[in-house]
C-alpha positions as CSV (number, residue, x, y, z in Angstrom):
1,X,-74.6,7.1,39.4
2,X,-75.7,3.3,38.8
3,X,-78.6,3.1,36.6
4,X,-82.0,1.2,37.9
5,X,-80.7,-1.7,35.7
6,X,-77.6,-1.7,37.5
7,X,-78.7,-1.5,41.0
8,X,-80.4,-4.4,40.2
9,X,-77.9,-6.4,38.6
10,X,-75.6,-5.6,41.7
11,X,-78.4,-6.9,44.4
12,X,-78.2,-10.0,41.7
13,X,-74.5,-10.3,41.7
14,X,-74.4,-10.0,45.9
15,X,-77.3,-12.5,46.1
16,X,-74.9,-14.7,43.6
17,X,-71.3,-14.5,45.5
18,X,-73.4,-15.2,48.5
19,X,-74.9,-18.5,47.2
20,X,-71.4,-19.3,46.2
21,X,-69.4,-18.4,49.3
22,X,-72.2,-21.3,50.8
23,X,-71.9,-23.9,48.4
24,X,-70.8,-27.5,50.4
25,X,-67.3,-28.4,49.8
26,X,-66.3,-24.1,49.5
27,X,-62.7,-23.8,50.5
28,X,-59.6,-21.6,50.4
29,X,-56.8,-23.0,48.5
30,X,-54.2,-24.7,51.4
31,X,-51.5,-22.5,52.4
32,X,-53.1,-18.7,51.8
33,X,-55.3,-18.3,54.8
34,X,-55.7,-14.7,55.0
35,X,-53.4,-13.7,58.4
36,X,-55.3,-11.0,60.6
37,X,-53.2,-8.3,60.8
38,X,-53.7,-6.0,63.8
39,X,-52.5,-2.8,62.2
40,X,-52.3,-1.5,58.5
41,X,-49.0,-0.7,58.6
42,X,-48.4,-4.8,57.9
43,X,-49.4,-4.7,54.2
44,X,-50.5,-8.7,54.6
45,X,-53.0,-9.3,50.8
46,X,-50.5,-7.0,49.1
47,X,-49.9,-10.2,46.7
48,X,-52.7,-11.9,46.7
49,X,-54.8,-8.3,46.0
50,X,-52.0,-8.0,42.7
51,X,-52.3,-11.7,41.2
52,X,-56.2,-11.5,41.9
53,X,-56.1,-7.9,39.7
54,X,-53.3,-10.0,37.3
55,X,-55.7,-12.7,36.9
56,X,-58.5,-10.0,35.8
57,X,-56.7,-8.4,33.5
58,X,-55.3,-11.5,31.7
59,X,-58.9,-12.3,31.0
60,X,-59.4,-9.1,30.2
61,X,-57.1,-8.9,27.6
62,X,-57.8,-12.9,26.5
63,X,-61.5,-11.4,26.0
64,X,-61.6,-11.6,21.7
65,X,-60.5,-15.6,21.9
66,X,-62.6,-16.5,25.1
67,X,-65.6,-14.0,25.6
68,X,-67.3,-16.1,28.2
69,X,-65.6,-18.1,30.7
70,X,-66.7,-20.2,33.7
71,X,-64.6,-19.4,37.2
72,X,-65.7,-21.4,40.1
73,X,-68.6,-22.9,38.5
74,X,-69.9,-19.2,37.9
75,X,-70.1,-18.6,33.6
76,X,-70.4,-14.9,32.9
77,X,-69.1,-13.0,30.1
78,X,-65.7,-11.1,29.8
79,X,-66.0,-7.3,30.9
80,X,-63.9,-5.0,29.1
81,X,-62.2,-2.0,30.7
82,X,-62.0,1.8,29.3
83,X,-58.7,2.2,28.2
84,X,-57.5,6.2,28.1
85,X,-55.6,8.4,25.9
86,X,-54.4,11.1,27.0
87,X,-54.4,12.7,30.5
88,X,-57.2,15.0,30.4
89,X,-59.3,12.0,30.0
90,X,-57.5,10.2,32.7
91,X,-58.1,13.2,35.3
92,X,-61.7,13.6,34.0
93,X,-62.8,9.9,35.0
94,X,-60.7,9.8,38.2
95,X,-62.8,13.7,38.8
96,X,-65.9,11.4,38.3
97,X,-65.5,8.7,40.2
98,X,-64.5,10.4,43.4
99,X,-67.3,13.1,43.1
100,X,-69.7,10.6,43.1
101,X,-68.2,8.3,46.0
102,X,-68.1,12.3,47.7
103,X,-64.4,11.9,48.4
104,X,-61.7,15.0,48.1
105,X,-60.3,15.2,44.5
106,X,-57.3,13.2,43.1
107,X,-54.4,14.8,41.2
108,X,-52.8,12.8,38.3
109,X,-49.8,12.9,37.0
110,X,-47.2,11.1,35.2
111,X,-43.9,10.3,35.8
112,X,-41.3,9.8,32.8
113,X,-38.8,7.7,35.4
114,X,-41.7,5.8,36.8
115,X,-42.7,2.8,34.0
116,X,-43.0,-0.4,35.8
117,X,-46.2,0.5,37.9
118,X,-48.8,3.0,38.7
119,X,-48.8,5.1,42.5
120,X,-50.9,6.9,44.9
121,X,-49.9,9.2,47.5
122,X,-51.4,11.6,49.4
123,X,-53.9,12.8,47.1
124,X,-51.9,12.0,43.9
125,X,-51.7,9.4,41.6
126,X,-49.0,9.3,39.6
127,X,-48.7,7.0,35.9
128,X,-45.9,5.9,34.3
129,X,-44.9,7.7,31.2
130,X,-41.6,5.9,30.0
131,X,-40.9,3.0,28.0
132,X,-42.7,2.1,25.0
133,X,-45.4,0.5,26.8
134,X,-46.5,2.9,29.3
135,X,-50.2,3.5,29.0
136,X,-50.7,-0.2,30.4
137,X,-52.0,1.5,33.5
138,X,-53.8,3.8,31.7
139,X,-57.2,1.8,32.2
140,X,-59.8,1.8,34.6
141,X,-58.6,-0.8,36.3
142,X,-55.7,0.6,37.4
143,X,-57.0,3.8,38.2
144,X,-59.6,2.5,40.2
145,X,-57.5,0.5,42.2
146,X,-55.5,3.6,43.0
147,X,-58.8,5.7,43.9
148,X,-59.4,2.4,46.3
149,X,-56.3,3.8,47.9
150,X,-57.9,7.4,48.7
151,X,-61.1,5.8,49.7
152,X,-59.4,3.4,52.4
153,X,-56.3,5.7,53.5
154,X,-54.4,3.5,55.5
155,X,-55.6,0.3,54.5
156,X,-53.2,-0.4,52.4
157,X,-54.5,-3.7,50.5
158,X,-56.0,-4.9,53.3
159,X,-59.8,-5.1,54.3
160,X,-61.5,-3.0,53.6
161,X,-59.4,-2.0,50.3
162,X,-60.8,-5.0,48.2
163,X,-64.3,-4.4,49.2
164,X,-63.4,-0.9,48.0
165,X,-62.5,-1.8,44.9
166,X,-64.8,-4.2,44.1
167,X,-67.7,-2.3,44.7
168,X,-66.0,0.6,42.2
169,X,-65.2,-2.1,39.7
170,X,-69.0,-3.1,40.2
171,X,-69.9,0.6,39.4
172,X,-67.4,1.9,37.2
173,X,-66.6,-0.9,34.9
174,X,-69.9,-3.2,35.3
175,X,-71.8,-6.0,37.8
176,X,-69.7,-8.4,36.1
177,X,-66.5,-6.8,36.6
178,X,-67.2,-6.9,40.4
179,X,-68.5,-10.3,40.5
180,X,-65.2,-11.3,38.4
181,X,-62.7,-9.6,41.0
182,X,-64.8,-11.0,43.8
183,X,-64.4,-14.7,42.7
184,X,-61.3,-13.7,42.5
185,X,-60.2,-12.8,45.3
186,X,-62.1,-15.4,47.1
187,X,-59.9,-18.2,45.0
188,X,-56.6,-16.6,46.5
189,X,-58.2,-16.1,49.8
190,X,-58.1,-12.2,50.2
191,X,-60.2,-11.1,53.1
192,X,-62.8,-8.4,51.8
């Protein structure tokens, strides 16, 4: 549950993306107007969603070299993400998150022929376990993106997934991490 502190910071950050959605001269980068899909089965942000979660975690992991940046005249420090260690820990966060947004509980588990990416499905989400690298998508970004999934069944990445998971990476990771992802996404022209 967001501290006082928190909730205030998040009416700030709100107040903040709204002042800069305003801003004279504001536009969407030519060629990525969001298309309206009428139906989730068309999975229409899928790319811009990825490169706009890319994008965060490349900061993110540039964070020791360049711990405050500027993104569309916003400056704000670097958040950093939880990274886990074992499974336990993994389930114990995702058991977290989804009590409090009062959603049905999430399975994890891993998958030794799975490495290249991280998967929800019905209930489960499943992480990569081969290859030397594999607890890349044992983070919090990751994992909430995949509980954004259970809390917008059917949206695939479109609306209202980002909103979803901007509002967990407000609450779960900090105000800054949601402001981050918001900017974000309104560079590459996601609908929220």
């Amino acid at each position: 549950m967001p501290t006082a502190a928190q909730r205030k910071a998040l009416k700030s950050t709100e107040n903040l993306v709204r002042t800069f959605q305003n801003l004279p001269g504001r536009q969407r980068k030519e060629g990525i107007a969001s298309p309206r899909p009428t139906q989730y089965s068309r999975d229409a942000q899928r790319q811009r969603v990825y490169d706009a979660e890319h994008d965060f975690v490349r900061l993110v992991r540039g964070r020791a070299e360049h711990p405050r940046i500027s993104i569309s005249g916003v400056s704000m420090d670097v958040p950093d993400i939880l990274r886990f260690g074992d499974l336990s820990a993994v389930q114990a966060f995702v058991d977290q998150v989804t009590r409090h947004a009062g959603a049905s509980r999430i399975s994890v588990h891993t998958n030794d022929r799975l490495a290249q990416r991280a998967n929800y499905s019905g209930g489960v989400i499943t992480l990569p376990l081969g290859g030397a690298d594999h607890r890349w998508a044992w983070n919090q970004a990751v994992l909430l993106h995949e509980i954004a999934h259970h809390l917008t069944a059917g949206a695939k990445h479109n609306s209202p997934f980002p909103a979803a998971l901007t509002e967990l990476f407000t609450t779960w990771i900090s105000p800054e991490a949601g402001l981050l992802l918001r900017l974000l996404y309104l560079d590459l022209g996601v609908k929220l």
